[in-house]
Structure formats: C-alpha cells, structure tokens
N, C-alpha and C positions, 0 to 999 in steps of 0.2 A: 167479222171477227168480234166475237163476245168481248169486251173491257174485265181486266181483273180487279173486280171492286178491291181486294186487299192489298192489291199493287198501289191502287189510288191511297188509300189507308195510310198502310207503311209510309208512302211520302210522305201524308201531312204529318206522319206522326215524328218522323225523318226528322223534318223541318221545324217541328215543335220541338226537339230536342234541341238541335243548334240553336233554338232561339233561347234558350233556358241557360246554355252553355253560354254563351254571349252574355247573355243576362249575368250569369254568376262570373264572368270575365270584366264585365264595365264595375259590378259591385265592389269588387276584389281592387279595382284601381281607383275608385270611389276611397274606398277604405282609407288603401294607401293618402291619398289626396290630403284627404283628415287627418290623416296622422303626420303628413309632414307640417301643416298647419300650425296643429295643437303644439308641437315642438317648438316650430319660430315663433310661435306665441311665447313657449315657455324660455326660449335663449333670449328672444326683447326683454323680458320681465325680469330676469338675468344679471343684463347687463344694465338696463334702469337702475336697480338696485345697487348695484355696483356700484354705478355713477352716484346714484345717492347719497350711499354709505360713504363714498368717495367726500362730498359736498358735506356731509354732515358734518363727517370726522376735522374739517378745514376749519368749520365754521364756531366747533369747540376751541382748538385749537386757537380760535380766533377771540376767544373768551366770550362768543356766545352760547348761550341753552337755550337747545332749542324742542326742550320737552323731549323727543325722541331718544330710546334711550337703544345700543347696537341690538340688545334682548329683542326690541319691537320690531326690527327690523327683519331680527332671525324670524321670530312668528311670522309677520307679514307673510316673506318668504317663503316660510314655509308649509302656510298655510294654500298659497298660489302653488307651489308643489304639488300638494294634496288633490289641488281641483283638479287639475291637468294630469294627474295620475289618476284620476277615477274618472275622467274624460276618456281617456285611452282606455280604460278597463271596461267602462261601457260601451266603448269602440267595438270592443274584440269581443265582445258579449254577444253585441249586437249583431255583427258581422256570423260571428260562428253560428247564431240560431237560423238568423236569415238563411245564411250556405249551405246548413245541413236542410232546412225546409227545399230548398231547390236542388239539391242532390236529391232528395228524395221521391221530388215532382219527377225529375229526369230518370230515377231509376222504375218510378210507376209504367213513366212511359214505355221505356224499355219494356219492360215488362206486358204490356199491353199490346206492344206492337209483336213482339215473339211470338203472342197466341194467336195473332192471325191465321188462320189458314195460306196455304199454298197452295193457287187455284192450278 
C-alpha cells in the first residue's frame, strides 16, 4: 500500500500549528507574569512612599528640615508612575506584535496545509 505523502504533510503541518498555539498560549501567560510583576513593583514603591511621606512629615513636625519638600515627593512618585506605565504599554505593544506575528505564522500554515492535495 502506497503511503499518502499529504497525509504525512498535513501531520507535520497539524503539529506545527499546535506548536505555534502553545507558543502563543505560554507568551500570553508570559505577559501576564510581567504585568503582575511590574504592579507589585509599582504597590512596594507605593507604599515606601507612604511610609516616607509618613517619616518625613514626623520629622518636620519634630522641627527638623530635611530638604525634601511633599512637591518632591509628588514628582518622585510620579515620575515612578510614568515608568511603570510605559512598562506596561511596551508590554502590550510588545505582546500584541509578537501575537499578531504568530497568528499569522498559524494562519500561513493553515493555509498551506488546505492546499494539499487528497491523495
């Protein structure tokens, strides 16, 4: 009995799709990962401040200057905002070219594997 070479085909081609799927499945929890990260980075950094602002505000109170003025604090702040928000954005930047790149490997394949013949 003759082997259907586009039987064989189709498999690997089968197979190269689940692999691409998988691939876009571990990326996808990848992501995720980094973005809970990039968060507990920005809640520690948060609540540091806090406590700072906390320390700071004591230590006027306590009739020391200590140069810092709440203004620098806001900046700091909010400048560590900024970065972790353009973290995430090149997250999602990154995430969505890469995704669509491999959506588009998997819909080649498809496509490739459709024209096979039916031996």
């Amino acid at each position: 009995m003759q082997r259907d070479r586009s039987a064989d085909q189709r498999l690997e081609l089968n197979r190269l799709i689940s692999y691409k799927e998988n691939q876009l499945d571990e990326f996808s929890q990848e992501k995720k990962n980094i973005q809970r990260q990039i968060e507990a980075y920005q809640n520690q950094m948060n609540h540091l401040f806090r406590e700072e602002e906390e320390t700071y505000y004591q230590a006027e109170q306590g009739g020391q200057k200590l140069g810092w003025s709440a203004e620098t604090f806001r900046e700091v702040r909010r400048e560590i905002q900024n970065v972790s928000e353009r973290q995430l954005g090149q997250l999602e930047q990154d995430y969505r070219n890469e995704s669509n790149r491999i959506q588009e490997e998997i819909e080649m394949t498809h496509q490739e594997r459709n024209q096979l013949p039916w031996d």
